[in-house]
Structures are given as structure tokens and as C-alpha cells.
C-alpha positions, 0 to 999 in steps of 0.5 A: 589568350594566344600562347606566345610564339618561340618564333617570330617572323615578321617579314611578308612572304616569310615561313617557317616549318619545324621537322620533327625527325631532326628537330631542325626549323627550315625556311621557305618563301612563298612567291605571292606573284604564283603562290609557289614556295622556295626552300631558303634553308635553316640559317634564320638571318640569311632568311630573312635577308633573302625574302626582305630582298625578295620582296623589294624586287618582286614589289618593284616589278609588281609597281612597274607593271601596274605603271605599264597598265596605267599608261597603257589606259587613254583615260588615266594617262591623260590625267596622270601624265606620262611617269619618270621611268617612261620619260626617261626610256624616250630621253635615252632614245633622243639621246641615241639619236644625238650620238647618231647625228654626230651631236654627241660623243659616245662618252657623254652619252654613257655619262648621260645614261648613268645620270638617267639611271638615278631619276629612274630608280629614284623617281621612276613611278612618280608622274614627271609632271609632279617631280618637284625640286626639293626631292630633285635637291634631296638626291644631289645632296646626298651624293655631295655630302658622299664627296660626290660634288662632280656626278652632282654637278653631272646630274643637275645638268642632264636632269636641266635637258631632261626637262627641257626635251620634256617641255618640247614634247609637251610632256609638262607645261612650258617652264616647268624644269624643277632641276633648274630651280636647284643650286649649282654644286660648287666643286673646287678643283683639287687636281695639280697642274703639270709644269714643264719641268715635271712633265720632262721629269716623267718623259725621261721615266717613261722613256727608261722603263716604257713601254716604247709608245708611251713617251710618243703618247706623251710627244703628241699630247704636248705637241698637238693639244689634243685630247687622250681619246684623239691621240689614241685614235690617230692614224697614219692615214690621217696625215696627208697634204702635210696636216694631220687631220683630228676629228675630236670625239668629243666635240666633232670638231674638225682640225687640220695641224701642220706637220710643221707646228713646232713647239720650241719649249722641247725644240720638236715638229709634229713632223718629228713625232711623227717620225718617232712614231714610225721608228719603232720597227712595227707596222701599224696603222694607228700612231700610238701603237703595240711595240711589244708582243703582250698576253691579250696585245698583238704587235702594232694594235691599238692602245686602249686609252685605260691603258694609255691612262694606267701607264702614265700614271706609273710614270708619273708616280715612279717619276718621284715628283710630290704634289702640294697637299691637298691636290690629286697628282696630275691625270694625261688630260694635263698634258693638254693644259700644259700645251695651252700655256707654252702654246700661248707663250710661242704666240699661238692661236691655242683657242682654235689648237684645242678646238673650242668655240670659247676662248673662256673655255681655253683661259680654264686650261691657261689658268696654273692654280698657282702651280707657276711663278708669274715671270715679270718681264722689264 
């Protein structure tokens, strides 16, 4: 019978050697990709967490490579088809070539890559022909009982493409998109509307504690409709021929607004914006730009939108306005909903100001959430 071992390791890869000189037990790890041994010291738990840790990545790459070797064989790629992990590496280059030919912005190819990202990790090994919807639906539902139902929703769309771009290039069988079997993640909307009285409230804030740009950011929101990553980018160039043009970065769509578009509700043009955004007595080239030298920020540089987002929102907390339970207080976007609805009170075609193709998409934004009395007029 075996005498009994005072120490037991249980993890691959994992040894342990006493040294007798100052009877301290040491650590090592042995690569079984070269068979060389790493010194991991003399604390047992770090130990055993570095060589568990060491083992899934090396067991990782060990899988990816012998997928690499398989695909690379005519013979057993045709019979196991090609695996998430390669698909999704040829879905990201379509994808590339979308943003290239204008058919997708820049920031929905980042959100579509962070979507990839998980069917890779997830799934990557599995041959795409044999993803199925229960482990597709597993993942989903692990990022909705996470209080994620919006990167499920995200992901349950991008993994629809994925399969469809997968059909097209004869990938899997014509029909086969297992991510459209799954049910659609019902996500409530808790962020508040902002109401004209509140938005007014937040203007005279960011007017008294700045900065100087913030109130014209706010000016152009509401007078155009545009969105923050389109306000951020205007220029003066843009203004000729008495428009100002807007290409939407989401969208591609192209707008000319008048200067003379006015909205009555604050009594100003864009023409009038436009002017305050000239009179702050710094030379730049973009709209909404740096009025005050900044560690990091020369004078008249442009406003990254993180920034744009950060300080409206102090703005609007410092404002005093509360929120009714449950509601997430109102994000810049807002301001874009906020123009839909005084727009369309004027009478204005706000379906064609915010540039969408349906007019559904623009009653979204239309909708208050009951933020608003519905006025009866006798």
C-alpha cells in the first residue's frame, strides 16, 4: 500500500519540490508545449491558480491550432465544415468592407465586433454548421438574467447577419439561422424624456458654471435634431449657400438645414446659434469647439463626444431636476426627441429633420412616456 501524500496537487502541469536546506516547499510549472519548468514560488493557493490559468490558455491555443491544422486538410474541412472561430474572422472583414463603402458607421461596427467577440470565445471551435439555437439561447439568457437585455437584444441581431452573410457564401444550408429561432429579448425602456421646462432648467446651468461650448451644444441639439456625434462634428465649412449640410454618421444620410429653420419654442434660427457659436472669441473650424486653454485641449480643438456627454450630464445633475422612480435621468440623445416633439407641434417635417427612412422610427422619439400632459385643445 502507497504511504499517504502530505501534499496533494491536483492540477496538470503542477509540482512541487521540498528544499531541505530551509525546509520551504517551492513551486514549478511545467510547459507541456516545451516541457520547460517556471518557478511559480512558495505561496500554494497563488500556485495553483497560475497553473489552472496556465492550462486553459495553453489548452486553448493547443485546440486552435489543431482547428488551424484541420481546416487547412481539403478532406476534413469539407466534412466538418468551416468553424465559428474562421467565420467569424471573414464576417469581421465583410463588415470592414461595409464601413468602407459607407454602409456602416464606425460605431456600429465596434458594437458589431464586441457581438462577434462572444460567439467566438463561446463557440469558436464548433463547426458553424452545428451551432444550434439552444447553446445560441443559453448565452442570451445569461446576459439577460445579468440585467443585460440590451447587449442580448445586440447580440441576437448581429448573430441573424452572421448567419444570413453565412448562407450567402455557402457556408451552411440555405435557412439554416438558428439566432433567428430565438426569442427576442423584450427590453422596457426606463431612460425619462426631457421636457422643455427641464431642458430650460439645465441650459441656465450650463450657461452659469460652463463651459462656454456647452449651452451652444445644447442650442444646436434642439434646433437641428441631429445627433451628438453629428453636432460634434459640424463645421463651419459645412455652412454655405445658407444650409448647413450634415452628413449623419450613423445613417450616411445627407442633410441640407436652412439657417432660417426656427424653432419658436426658444424664440432662436439656426442662423442665431450659429452666431453664438462664432462669438466666442476663438478661431476654430468646428461649431462646438475649446473656449478655455485645458491640460490635454488646445483652444478651439475639437470636443470629444465622451466629454460632450460627461458635461451635460453634470449639468443636468447639478440642474436639481428629480426623475420619477425607476427612470435613468435623460442621456444628450434626448435633446434629439425633445426637438422631434416641438418640431412637430410647429408643424414640421421632423420624419426628413432627423433623417430617418420611417416615419415609425420617428413616432418612437415623438412617444413622451408619459412624461407630458396630453393638452386637449376646445
Amino acid at each position: 500500500m502507497a504511504r499517504k501524500r502530505a501534499h496533494n496537487i491536483s492540477v496538470s502541469n503542477l509540482y512541487r519540490k521540498l528544499d531541505k536546506r530551509n525546509g520551504k516547499t517551492y513551486y514549478q510549472y511545467r510547459d507541456p508545449r516545451t516541457g520547460v519548468f517556471h518557478g511559480l514560488g512558495t505561496d500554494s493557493a497563488r500556485a495553483h491558480a497560475v497553473a489552472t490559468e496556465l492550462n486553459t490558455l495553453i489548452n486553448k491555443q493547443l485546440a486552435d491550432q489543431y482547428s488551424h491544422l484541420l481546416e487547412l486538410s481539403p478532406t476534413a474541412r469539407s466534412a466538418r465544415g468551416v468553424s465559428v472561430k474562421r467565420w467569424c474572422e471573414r464576417y469581421e472583414q465583410i463588415q470592414a468592407e461595409r464601413l468602407k463603402d459607407g454602409d456602416l458607421s464606425a460605431n456600429t461596427l465596434r458594437s458589431r465586433k464586441s457581438c462577434i467577440k462572444v460567439i467566438r470565445e463561446r463557440l469558436g471551435q464548433l463547426p458553424l454548421a452545428q451551432v444550434d439555437v439552444k447553446a445560441l439561447a443559453a448565452i442570451m439568457d445569461e446576459y439577460k438574467e445579468a440585467g443585460k437585455k440590451r447587449m442580448a437584444q445586440s447580440l441576437r441581431s448581429v448573430w441573424i447577419d452572421l448567419f444570413k452573410e453565412a448562407q450567402h457564401a455557402g457556408e451552411v444550408p440555405a435557412g439554416y439561422n438558428p439566432a433567428l429561432a430565438t426569442k427576442q429579448p423584450r427590453v422596457k425602456v426606463s431612460r425619462a424624456r426631457l421636457t422643455l421646462e427641464q431642458w430650460r432648467s439645465m441650459l441656465q446651468e450650463a450657461e452659469q458654471q460652463g463651459p462656454a461650448w456647452l449651452p451652444i451644444a445644447m442650442m444646436l441639439a434642439l434646433v437641428t435634431g441631429q445627433r451628438r456625434d453629428d453636432i460634434g462634428g459640424m463645421k463651419f465649412t459645412d455652412i454655405y449657400d445658407g444650409y448647413l449640410h450634415v452628413v449623419q454618421g450613423k445613417t450616411g444620410v445627407r442633410l441640407a438645414i436652412p439657417l432660417t429653420l426656427r424653432c419658436d419654442v426658444i424664440g432662436m434660427t439656426l442662423a442665431d446659434v450659429v452666431a453664438r457659436c462664432r462669438s466666442t472669441g476663438v478661431v476654430s473650424k468646428h461649431l462646438v469647439h475649446q473656449t478655455e486653454k485645458r491640460k490635454g485641449a488646445r483652444l478651439g480643438s475639437h470636443i470629444h463626444i465622451d466629454v460632450i456627454t460627461r458635461q451635460f450630464a453634470r449639468a443636468r445633475d447639478n440642474s436639481g431636476i428629480t426623475w420619477a422612480d425607476e427612470s435613468s435621468p435623460p442621456t444628450f440623445h434626448e435633446q434629439r426627441s425633445l426637438s422631434e416633439r416641438v418640431y412637430r407641434e410647429q408643424g414640421l417635417d421632423t420624419q426628413t429633420l432627423l433623417g430617418h427612412k420611417d416615419q415609425r422610427t420617428t413616432d418612437k422619439y415623438h412617444d413622451n412616456r408619459g412624461h407630458e400632459w396630453l393638452v386637449i385643445k376646445a
